[in-house]
The first five atom37 places (N, CA, C, CB, O) and aatype in JSON, in Angstrom:
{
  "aatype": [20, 20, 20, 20, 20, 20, 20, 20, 20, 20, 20, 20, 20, 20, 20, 20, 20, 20, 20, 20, 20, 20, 20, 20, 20, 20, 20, 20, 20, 20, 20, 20, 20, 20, 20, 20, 20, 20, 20, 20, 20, 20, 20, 20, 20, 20, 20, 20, 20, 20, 20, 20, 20, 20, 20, 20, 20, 20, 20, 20, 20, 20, 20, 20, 20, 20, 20, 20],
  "atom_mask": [
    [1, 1, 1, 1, 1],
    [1, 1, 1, 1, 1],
    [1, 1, 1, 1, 1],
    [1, 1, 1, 1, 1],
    [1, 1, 1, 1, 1],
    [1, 1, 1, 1, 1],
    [1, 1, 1, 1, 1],
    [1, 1, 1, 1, 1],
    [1, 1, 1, 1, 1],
    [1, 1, 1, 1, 1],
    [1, 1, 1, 1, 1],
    [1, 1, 1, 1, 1],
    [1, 1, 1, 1, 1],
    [1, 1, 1, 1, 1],
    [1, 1, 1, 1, 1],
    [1, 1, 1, 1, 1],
    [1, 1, 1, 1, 1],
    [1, 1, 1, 1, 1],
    [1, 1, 1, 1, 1],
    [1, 1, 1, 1, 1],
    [1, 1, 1, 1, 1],
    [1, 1, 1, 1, 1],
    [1, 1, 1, 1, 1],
    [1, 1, 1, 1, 1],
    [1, 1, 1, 1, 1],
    [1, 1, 1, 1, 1],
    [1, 1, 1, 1, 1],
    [1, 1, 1, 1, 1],
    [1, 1, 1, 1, 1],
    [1, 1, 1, 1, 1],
    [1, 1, 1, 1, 1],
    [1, 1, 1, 1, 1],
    [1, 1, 1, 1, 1],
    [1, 1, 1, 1, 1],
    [1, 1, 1, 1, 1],
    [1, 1, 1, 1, 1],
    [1, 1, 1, 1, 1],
    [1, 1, 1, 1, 1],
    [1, 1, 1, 1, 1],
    [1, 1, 1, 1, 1],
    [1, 1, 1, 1, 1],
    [1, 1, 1, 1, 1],
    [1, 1, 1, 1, 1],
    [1, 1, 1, 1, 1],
    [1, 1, 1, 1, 1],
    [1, 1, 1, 1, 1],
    [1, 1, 1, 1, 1],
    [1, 1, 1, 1, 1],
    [1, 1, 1, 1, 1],
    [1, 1, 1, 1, 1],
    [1, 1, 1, 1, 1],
    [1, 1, 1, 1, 1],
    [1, 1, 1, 1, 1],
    [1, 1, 1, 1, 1],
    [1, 1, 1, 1, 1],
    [1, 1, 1, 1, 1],
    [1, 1, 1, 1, 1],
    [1, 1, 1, 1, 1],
    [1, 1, 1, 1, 1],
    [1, 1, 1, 1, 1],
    [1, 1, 1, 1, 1],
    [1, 1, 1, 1, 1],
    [1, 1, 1, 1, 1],
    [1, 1, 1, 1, 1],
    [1, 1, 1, 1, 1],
    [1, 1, 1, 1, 1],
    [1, 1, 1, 1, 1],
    [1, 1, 1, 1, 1]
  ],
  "atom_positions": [
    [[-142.41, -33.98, -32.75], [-142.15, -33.69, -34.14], [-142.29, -32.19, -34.4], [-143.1, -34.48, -35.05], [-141.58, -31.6, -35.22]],
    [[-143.24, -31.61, -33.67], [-143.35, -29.99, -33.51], [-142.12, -29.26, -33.1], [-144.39, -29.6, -32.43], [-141.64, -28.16, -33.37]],
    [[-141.79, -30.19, -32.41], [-140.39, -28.93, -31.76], [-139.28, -29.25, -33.04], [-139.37, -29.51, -29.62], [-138.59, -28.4, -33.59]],
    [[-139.32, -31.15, -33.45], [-138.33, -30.28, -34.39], [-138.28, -29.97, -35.92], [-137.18, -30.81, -34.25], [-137.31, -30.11, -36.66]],
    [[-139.61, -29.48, -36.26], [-139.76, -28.39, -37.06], [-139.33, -27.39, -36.9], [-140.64, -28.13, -37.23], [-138.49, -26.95, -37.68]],
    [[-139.89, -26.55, -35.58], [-139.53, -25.58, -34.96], [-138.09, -25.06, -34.91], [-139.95, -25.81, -33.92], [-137.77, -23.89, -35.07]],
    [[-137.18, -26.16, -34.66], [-136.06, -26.14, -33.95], [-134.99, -25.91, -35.92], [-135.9, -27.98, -32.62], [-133.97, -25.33, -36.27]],
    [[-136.04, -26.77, -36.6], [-135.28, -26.82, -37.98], [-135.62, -25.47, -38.8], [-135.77, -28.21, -38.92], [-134.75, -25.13, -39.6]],
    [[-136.69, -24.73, -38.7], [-137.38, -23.48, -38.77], [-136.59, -22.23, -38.49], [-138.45, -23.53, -37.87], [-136.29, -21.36, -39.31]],
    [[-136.32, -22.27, -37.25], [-134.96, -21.26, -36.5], [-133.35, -21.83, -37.19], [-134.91, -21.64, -34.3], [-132.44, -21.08, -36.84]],
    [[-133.02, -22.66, -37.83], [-131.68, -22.92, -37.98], [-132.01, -22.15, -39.5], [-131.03, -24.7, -37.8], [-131.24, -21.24, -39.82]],
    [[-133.06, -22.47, -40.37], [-133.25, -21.9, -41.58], [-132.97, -20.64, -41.86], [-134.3, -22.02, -41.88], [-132.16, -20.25, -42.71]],
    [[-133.83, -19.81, -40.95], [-134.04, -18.48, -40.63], [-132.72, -17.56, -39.85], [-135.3, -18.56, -39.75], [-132.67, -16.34, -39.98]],
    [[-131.82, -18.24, -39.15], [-130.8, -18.0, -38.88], [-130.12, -17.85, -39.68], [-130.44, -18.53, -38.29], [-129.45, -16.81, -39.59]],
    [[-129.89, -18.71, -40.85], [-128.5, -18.89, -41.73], [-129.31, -17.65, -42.95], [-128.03, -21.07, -42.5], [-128.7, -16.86, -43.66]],
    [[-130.35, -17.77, -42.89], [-130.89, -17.0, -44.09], [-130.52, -14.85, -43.28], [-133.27, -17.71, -44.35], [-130.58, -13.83, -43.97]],
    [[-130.26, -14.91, -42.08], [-129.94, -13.8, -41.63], [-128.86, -13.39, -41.26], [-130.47, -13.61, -40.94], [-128.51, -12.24, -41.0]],
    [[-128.04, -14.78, -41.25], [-126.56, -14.62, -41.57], [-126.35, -14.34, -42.9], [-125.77, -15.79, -41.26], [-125.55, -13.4, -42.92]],
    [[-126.68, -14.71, -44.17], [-126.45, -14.78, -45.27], [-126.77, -13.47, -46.47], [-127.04, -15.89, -45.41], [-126.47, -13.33, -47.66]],
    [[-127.75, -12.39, -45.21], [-128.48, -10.85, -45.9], [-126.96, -10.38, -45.2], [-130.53, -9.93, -45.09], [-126.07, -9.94, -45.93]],
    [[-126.83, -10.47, -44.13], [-125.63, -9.45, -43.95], [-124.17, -9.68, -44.42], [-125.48, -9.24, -42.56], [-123.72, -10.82, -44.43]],
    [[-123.22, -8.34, -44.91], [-122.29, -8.51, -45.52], [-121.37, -8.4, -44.72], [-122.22, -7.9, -46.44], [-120.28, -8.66, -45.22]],
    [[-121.34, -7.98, -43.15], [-119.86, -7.91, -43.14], [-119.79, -9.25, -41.87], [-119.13, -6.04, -42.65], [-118.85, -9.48, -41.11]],
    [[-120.83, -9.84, -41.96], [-120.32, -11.74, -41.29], [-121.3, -11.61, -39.91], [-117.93, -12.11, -40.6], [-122.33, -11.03, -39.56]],
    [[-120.69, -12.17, -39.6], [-121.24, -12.82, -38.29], [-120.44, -12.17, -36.87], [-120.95, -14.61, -38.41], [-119.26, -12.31, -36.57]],
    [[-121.76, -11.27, -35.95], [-121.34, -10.97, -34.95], [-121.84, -12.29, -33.52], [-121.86, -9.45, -34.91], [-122.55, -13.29, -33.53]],
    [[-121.06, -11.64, -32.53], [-120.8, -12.33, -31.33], [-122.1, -13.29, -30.89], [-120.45, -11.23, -30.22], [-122.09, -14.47, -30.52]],
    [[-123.37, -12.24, -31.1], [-125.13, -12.94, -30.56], [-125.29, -14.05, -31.35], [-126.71, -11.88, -30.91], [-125.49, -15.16, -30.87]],
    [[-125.19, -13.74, -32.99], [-125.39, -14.59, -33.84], [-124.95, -16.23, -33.56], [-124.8, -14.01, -34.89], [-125.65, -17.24, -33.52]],
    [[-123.16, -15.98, -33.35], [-122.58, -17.24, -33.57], [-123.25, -17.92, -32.1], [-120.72, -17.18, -33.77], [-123.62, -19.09, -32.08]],
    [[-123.32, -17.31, -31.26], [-123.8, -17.92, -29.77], [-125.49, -18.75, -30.3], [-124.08, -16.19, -28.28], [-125.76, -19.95, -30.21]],
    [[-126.33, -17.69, -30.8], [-127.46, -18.0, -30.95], [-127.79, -19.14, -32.32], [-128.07, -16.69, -30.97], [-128.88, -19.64, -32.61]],
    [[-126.84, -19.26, -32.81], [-126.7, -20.61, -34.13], [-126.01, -21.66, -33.0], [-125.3, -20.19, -35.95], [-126.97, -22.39, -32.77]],
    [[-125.18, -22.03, -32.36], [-124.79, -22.46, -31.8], [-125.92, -23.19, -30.42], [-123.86, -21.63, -31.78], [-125.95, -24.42, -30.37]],
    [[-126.68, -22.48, -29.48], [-127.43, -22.68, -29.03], [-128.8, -23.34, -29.84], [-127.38, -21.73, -28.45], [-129.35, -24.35, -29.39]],
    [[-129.22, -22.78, -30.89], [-129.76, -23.96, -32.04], [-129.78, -25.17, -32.25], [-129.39, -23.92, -32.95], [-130.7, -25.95, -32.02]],
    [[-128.73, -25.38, -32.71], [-127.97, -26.57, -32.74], [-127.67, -27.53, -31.64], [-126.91, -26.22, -33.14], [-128.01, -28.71, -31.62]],
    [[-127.11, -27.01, -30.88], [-127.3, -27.58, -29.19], [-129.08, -28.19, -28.87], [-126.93, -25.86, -27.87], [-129.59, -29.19, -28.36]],
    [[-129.47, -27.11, -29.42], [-130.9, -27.69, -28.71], [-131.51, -28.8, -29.57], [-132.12, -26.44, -28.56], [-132.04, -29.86, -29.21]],
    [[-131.23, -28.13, -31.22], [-131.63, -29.64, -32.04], [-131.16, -31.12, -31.79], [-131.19, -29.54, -33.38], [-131.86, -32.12, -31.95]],
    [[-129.77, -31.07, -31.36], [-129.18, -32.09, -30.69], [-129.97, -33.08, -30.26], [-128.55, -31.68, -29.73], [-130.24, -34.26, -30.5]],
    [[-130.32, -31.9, -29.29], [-130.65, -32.49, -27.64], [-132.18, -33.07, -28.38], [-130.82, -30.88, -25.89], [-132.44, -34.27, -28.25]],
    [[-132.79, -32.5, -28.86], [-134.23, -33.05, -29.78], [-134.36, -34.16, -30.4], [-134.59, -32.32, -30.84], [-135.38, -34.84, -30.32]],
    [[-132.97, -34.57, -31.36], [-133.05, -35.88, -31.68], [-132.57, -36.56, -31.03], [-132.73, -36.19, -32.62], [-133.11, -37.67, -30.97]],
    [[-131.57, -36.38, -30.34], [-131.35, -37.4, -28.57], [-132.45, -37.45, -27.74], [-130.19, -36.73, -27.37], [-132.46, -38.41, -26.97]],
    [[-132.86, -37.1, -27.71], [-134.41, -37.47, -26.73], [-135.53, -38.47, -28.0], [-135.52, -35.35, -26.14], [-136.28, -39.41, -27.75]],
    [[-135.3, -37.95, -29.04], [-136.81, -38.53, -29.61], [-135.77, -39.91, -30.41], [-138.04, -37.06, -31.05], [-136.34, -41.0, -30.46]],
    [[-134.74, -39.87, -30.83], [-134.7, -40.94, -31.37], [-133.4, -41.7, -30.85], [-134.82, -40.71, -32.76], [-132.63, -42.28, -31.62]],
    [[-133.21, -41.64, -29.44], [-131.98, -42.27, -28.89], [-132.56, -43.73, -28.29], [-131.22, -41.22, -27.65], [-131.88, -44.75, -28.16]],
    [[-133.97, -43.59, -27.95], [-134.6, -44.99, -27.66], [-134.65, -45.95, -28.6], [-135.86, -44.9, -27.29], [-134.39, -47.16, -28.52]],
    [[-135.07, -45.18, -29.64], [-135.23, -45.71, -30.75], [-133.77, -46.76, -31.49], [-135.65, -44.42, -31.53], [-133.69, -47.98, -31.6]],
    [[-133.07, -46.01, -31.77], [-131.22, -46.29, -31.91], [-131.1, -47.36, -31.04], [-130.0, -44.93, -31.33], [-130.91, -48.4, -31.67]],
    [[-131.15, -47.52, -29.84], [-130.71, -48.53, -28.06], [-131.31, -49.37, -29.09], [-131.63, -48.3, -25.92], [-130.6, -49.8, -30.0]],
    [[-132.3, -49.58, -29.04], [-133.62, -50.52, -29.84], [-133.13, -51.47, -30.8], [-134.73, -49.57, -30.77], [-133.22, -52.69, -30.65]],
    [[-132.38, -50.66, -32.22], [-132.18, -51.1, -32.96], [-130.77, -51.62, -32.51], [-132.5, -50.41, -33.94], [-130.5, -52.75, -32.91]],
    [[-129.82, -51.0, -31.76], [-128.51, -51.99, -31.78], [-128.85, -52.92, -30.91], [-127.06, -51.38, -31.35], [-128.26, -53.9, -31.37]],
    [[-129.45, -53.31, -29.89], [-130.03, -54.49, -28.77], [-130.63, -55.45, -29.91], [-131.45, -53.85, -27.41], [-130.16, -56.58, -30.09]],
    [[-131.51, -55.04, -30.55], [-132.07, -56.09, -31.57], [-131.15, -56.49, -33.15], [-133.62, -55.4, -32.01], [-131.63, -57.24, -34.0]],
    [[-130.22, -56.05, -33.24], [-128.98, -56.45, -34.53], [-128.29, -57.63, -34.15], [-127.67, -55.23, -34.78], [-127.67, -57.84, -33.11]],
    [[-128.46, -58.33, -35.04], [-127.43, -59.6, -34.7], [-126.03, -59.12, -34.92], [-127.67, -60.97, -35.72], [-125.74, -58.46, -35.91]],
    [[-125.2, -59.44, -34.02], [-123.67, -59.11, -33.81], [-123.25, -59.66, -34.92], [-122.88, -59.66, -32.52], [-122.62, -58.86, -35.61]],
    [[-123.37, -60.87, -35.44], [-122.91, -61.99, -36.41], [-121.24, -61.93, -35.42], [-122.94, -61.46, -38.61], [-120.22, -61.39, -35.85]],
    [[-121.31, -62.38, -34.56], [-120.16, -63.04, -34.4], [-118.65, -61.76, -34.03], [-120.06, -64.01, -35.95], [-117.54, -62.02, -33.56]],
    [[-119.06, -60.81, -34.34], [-118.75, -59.25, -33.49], [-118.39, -59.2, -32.24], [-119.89, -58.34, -33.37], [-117.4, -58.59, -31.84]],
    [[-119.11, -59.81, -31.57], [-119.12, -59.58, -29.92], [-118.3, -60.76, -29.4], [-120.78, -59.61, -29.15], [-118.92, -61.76, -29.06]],
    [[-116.59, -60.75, -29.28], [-116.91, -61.78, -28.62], [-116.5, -62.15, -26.86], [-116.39, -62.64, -29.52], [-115.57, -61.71, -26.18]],
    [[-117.37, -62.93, -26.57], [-118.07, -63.63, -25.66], [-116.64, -64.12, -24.29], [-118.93, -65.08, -26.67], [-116.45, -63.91, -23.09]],
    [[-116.03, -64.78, -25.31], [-114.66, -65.37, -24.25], [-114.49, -66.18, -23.41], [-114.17, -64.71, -23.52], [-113.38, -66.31, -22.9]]
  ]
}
């Protein structure tokens, strides 16, 4: 849950340093928002992709799936 504070912390602080400068967004920036994001990704795919498996294994199909 620390990292993704962290990870939501840096996307804040990014856009808030995109948003002081006027003439846009250079080359580091878009890479380094980008790599952000990538990594937040990857943060809630790790912490809540078990979780997700979980819940569609345990959903009743109602009749969705079928069998054949």
């Amino acid at each position: 849950m620390k990292q993704l504070k962290k990870a939501g912390m840096a996307i804040v602080h990014s856009l808030k340093e995109f948003t002081k400068e006027e003439e846009g967004m250079g080359t580091v920036e878009v890479i380094l928002i980008i790599a952000v994001l990538i990594t937040f990704v990857l943060i809630l795919k790790s912490t809540l992709g078990p979780k997700i498996k979980g819940w569609i294994n345990n959903l009743d199909t109602g009749g969705l799936v079928d069998e054949g």
